[in-house]
DSSP file (Angstrom, degrees, kcal/mol; ACC not computed):
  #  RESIDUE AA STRUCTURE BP1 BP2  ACC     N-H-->O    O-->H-N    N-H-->O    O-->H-N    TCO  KAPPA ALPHA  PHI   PSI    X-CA   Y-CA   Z-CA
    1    1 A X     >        0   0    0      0, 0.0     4,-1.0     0, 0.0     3,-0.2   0.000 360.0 360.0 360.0 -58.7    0.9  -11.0  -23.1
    2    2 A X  H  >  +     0   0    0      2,-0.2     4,-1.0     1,-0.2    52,-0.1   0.594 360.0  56.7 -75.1   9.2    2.6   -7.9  -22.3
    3    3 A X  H >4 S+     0   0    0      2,-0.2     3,-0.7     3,-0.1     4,-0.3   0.983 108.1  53.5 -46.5 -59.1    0.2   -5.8  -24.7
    4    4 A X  H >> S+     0   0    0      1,-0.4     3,-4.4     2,-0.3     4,-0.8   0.692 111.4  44.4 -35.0 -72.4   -2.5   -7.4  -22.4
    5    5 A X  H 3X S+     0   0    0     -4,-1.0     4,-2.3     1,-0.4    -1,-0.4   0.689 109.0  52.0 -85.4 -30.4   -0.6   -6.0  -19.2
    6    6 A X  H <X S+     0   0    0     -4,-1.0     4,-1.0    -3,-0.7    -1,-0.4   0.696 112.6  51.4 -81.3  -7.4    0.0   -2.6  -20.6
    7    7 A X  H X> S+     0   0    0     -3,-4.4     3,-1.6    -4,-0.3     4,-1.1   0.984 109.7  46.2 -64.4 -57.9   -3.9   -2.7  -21.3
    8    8 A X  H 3X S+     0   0    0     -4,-0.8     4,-0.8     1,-0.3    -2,-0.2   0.753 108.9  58.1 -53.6 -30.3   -4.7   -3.7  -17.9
    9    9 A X  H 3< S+     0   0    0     -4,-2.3     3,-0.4     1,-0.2    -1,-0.3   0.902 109.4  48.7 -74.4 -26.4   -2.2   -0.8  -16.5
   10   10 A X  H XX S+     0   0    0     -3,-1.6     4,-1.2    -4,-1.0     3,-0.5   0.764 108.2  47.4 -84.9 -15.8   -4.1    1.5  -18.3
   11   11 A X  H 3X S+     0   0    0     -4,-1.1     4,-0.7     2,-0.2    -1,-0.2   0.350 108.1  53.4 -78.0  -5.2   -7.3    0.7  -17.3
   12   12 A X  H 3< S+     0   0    0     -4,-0.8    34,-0.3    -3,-0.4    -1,-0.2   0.052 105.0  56.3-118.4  13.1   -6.4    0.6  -14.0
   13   13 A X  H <> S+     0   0    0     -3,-0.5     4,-1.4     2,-0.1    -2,-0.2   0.485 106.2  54.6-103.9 -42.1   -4.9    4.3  -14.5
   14   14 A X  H >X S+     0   0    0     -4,-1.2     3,-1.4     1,-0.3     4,-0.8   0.987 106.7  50.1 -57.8 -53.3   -8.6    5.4  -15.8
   15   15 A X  H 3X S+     0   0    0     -4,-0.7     4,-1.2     1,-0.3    -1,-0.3   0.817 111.8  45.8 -83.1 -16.6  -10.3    4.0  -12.5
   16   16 A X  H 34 S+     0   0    0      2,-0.2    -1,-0.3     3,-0.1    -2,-0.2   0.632 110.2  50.0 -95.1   3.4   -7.8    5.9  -10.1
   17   17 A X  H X< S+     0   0    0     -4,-1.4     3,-3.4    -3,-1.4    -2,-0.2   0.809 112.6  51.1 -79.0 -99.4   -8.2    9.3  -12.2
   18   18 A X  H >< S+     0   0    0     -4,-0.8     3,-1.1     1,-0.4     2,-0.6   0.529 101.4  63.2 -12.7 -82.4  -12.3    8.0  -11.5
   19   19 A X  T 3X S+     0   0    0     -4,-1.2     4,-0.5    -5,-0.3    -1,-0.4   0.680  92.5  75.7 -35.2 -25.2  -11.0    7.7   -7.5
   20   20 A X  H X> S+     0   0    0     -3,-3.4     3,-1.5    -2,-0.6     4,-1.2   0.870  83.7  51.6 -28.9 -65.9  -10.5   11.5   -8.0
   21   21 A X  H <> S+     0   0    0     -3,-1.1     4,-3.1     1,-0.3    -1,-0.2   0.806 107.1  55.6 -73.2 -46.8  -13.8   12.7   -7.8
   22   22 A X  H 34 S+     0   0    0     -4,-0.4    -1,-0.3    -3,-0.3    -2,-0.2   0.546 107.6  50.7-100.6   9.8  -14.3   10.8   -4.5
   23   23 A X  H X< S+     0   0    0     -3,-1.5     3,-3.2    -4,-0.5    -1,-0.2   0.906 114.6  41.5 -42.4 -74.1  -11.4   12.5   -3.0
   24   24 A X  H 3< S+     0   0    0     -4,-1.2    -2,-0.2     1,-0.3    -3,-0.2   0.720 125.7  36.6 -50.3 -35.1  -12.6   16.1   -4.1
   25   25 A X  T 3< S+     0   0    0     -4,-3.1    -1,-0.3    -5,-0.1    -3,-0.1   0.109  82.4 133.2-129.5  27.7  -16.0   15.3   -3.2
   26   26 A X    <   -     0   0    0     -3,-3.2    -3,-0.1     1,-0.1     3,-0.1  -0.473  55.4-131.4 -75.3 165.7  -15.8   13.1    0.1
   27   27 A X  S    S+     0   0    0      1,-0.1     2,-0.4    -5,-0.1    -1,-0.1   0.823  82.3  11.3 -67.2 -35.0  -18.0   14.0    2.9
   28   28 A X  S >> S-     0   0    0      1,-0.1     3,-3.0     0, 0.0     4,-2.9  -0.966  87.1 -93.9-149.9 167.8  -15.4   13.9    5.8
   29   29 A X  H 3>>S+     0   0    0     -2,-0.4     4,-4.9     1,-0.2     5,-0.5   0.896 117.5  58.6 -49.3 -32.6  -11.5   13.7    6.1
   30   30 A X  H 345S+     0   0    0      1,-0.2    -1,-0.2     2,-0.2    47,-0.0   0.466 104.9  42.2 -80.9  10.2  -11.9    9.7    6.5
   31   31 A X  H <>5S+     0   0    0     -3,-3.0     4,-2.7     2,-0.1    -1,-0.2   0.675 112.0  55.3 -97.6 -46.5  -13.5    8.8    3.6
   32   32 A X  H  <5S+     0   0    0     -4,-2.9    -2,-0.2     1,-0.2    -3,-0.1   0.914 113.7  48.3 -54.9 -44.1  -11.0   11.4    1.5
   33   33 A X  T  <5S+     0   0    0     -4,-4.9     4,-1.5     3,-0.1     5,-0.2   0.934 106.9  51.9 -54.6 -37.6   -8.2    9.1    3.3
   34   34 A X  T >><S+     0   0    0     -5,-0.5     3,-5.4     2,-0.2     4,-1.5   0.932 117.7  42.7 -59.6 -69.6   -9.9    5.8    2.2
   35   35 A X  T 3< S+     0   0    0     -4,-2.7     2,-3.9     1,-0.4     3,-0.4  -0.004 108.3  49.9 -54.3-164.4   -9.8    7.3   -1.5
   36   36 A X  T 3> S+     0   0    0      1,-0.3     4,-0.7   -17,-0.2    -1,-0.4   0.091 114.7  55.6  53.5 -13.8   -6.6    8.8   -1.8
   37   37 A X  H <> S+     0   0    0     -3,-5.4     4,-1.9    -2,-3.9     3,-0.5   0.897 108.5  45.8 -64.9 -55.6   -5.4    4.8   -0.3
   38   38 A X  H  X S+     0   0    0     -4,-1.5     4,-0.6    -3,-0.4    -3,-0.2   0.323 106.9  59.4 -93.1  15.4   -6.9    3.2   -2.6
   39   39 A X  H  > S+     0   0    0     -5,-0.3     4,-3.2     2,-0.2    -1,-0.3   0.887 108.0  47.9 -53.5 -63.4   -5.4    5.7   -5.2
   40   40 A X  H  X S+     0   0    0     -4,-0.7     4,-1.0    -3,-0.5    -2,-0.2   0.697 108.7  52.5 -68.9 -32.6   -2.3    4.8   -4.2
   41   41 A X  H >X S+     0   0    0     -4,-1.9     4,-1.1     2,-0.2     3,-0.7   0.954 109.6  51.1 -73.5 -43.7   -3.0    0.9   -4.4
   42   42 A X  H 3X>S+     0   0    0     -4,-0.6     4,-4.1     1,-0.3     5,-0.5   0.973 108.2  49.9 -81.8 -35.5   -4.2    1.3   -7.7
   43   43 A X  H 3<5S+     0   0    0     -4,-3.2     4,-0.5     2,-0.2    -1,-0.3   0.920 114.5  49.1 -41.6 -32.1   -0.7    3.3   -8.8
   44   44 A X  H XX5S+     0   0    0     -4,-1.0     3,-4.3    -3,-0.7     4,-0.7   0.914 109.9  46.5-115.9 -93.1    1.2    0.5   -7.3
   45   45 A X  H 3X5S+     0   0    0     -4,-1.1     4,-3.1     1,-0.3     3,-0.3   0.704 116.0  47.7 -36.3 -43.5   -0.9   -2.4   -9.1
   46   46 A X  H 3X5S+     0   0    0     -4,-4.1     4,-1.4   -34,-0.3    -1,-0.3   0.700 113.7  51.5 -78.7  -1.3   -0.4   -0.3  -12.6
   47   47 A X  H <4<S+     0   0    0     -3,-4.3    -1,-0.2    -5,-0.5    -2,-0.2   0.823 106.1  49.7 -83.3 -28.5    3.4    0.0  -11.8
   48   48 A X  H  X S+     0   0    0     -4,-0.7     4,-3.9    -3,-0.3     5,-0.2   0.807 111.6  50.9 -92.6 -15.2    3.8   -3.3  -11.3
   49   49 A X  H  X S+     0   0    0     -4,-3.1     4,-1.8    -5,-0.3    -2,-0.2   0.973 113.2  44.2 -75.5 -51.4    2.0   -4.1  -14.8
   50   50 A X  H  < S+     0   0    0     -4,-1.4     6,-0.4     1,-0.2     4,-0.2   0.824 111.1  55.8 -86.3  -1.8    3.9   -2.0  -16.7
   51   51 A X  H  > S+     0   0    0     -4,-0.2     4,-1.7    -5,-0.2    -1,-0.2   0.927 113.7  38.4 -72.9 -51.9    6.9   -3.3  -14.8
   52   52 A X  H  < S+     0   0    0     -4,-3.9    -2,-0.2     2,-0.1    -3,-0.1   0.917 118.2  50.9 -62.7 -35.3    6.2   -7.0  -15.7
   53   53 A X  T  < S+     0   0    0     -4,-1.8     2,-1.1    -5,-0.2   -50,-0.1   0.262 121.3  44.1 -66.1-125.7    4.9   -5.8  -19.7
   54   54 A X  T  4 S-     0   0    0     -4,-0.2    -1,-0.2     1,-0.2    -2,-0.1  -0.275  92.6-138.2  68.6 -52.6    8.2   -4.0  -19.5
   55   55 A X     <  +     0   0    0     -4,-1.7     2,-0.4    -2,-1.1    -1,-0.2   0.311  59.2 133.1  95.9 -26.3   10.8   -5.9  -18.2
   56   56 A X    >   -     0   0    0     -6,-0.4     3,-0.5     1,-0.3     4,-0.3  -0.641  32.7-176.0 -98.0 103.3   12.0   -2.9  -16.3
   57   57 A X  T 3  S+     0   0    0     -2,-0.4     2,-5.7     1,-0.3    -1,-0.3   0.628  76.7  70.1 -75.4 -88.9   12.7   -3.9  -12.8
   58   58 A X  T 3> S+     0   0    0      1,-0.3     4,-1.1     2,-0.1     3,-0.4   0.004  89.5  67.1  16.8 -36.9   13.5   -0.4  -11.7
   59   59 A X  H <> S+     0   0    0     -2,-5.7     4,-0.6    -3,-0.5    -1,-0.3   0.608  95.4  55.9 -52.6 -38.9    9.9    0.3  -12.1
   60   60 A X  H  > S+     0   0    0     -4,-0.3     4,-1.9     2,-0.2    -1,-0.2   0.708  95.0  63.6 -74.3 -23.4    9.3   -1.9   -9.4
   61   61 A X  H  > S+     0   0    0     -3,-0.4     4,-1.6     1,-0.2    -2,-0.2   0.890 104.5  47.1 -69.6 -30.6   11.4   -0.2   -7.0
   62   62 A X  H  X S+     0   0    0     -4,-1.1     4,-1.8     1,-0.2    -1,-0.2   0.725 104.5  58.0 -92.3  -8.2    9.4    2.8   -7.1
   63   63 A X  H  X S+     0   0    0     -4,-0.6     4,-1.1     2,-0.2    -2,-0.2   0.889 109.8  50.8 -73.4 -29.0    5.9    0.9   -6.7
   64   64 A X  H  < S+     0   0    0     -4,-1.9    -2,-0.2     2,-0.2    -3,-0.1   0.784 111.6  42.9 -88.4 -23.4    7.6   -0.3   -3.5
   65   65 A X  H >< S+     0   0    0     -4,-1.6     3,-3.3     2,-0.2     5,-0.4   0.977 110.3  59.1 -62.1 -68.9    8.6    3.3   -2.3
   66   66 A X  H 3< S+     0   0    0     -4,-1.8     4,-0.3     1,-0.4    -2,-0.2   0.574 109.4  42.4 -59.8 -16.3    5.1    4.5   -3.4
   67   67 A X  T 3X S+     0   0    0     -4,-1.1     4,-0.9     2,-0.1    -1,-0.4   0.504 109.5  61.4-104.4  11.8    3.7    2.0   -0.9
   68   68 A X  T X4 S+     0   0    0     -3,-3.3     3,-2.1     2,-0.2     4,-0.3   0.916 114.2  34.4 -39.2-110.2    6.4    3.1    1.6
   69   69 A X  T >> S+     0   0    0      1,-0.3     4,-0.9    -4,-0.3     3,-0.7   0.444 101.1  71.9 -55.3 -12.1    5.1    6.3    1.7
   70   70 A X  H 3> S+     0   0    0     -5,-0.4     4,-2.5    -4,-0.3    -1,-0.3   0.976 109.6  49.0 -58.5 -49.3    1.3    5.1    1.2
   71   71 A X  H << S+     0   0    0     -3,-2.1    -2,-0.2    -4,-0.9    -1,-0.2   0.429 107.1  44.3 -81.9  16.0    2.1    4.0    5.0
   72   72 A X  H <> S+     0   0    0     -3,-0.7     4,-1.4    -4,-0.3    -1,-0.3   0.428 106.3  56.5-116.8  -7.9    3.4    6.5    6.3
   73   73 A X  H >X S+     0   0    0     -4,-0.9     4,-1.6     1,-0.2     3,-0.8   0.897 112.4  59.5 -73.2 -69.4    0.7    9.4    4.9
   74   74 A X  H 3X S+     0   0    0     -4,-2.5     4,-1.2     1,-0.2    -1,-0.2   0.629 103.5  41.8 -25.1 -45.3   -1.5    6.7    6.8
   75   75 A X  H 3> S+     0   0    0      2,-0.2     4,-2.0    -4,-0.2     5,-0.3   0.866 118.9  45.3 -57.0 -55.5    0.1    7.1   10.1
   76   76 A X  H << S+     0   0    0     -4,-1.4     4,-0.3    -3,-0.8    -2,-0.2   0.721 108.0  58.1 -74.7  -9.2    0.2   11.1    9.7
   77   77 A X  H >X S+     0   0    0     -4,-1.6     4,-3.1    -5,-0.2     3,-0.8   0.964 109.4  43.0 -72.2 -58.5   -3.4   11.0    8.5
   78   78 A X  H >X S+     0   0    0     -4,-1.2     4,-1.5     1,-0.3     3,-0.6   0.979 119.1  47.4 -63.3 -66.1   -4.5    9.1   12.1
   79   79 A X  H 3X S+     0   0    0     -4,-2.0     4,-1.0     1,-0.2    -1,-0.3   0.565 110.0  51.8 -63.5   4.4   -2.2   11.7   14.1
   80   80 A X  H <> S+     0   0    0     -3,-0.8     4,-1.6    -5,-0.3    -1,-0.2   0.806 118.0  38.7 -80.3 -58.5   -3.5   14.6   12.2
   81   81 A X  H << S+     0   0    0     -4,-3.1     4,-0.2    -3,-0.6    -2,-0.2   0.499 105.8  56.5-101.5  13.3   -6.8   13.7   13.0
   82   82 A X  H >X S+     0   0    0     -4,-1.5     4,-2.0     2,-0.2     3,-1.4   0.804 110.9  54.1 -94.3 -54.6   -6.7   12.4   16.5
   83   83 A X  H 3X S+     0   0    0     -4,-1.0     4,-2.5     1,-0.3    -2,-0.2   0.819 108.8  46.8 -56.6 -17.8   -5.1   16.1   17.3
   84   84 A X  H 3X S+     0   0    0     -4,-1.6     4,-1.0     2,-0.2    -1,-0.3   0.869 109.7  47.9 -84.3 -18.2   -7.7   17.9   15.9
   85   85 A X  H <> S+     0   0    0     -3,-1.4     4,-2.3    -4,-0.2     5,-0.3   0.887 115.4  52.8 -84.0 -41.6  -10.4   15.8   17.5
   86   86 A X  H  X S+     0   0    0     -4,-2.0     4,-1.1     1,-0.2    -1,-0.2   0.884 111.8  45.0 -57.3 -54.5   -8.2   16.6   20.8
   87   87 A X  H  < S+     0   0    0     -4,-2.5    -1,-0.2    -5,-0.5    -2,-0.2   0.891 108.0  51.6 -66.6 -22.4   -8.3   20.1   20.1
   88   88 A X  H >< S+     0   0    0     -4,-1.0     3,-5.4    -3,-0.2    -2,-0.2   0.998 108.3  59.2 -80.1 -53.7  -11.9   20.6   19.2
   89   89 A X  H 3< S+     0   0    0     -4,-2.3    -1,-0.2     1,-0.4    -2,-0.2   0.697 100.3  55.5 -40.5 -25.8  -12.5   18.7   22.7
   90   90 A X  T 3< S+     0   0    0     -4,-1.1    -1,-0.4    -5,-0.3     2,-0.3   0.657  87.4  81.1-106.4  19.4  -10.8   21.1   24.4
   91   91 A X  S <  S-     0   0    0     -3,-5.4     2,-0.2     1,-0.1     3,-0.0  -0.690  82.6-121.0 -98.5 152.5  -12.9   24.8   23.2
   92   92 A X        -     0   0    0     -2,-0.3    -1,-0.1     1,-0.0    -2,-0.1  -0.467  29.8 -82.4 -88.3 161.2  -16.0   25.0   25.3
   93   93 A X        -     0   0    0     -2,-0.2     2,-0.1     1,-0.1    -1,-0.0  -0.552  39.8-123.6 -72.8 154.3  -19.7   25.2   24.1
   94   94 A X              0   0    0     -3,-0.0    -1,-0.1     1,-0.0    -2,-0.0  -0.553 360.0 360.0 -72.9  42.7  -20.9   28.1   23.1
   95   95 A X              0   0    0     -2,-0.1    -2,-0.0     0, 0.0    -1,-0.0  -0.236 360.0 360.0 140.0 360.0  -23.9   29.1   24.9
């Protein structure tokens, strides 16, 4: 069983290397957030298979900081991009 899980953690490392691409190549900053979440969700699911294949709690402690900090880059993402929307609102049209 835990071969199994160390497969599944590594297949589930290949599709968030794949989640790359649609980082590098989203169309606007909220799509590049969405990807770069669900990066981080898939890190956290292959930490916590090779934590069960493993044995190794310790392994789990850092999937549970890495989704600590998935929610706060989330927070700083929305105030990042509510001030720029704020700033652009406040230059005048150009004419």
């Amino acid at each position: 069983m835990a071969e199994f899980m160390q497969w599944m953690a590594a297949f589930l490392v290949l599709m968030v290397a794949l989640g790359l691409v649609r980082v590098a190549r989203g169309p606007g900053r909220a799509e590049r957030m969405m990807a770069a979440q669900l990066l981080g969700s898939g890190a956290i699911g292959a930490l916590l298979l090779f934590a069960a294949a493993s044995g190794e709690p310790a392994i789990v402690d850092v999937a549970l900081t890495l989704a600590l900090l998935a929610a706060f880059a989330s927070i700083a993402f929305v105030k990042f991009a509510l001030r720029q929307d704020r700033a652009g609102d406040d230059e005048e049209p150009r004419a």
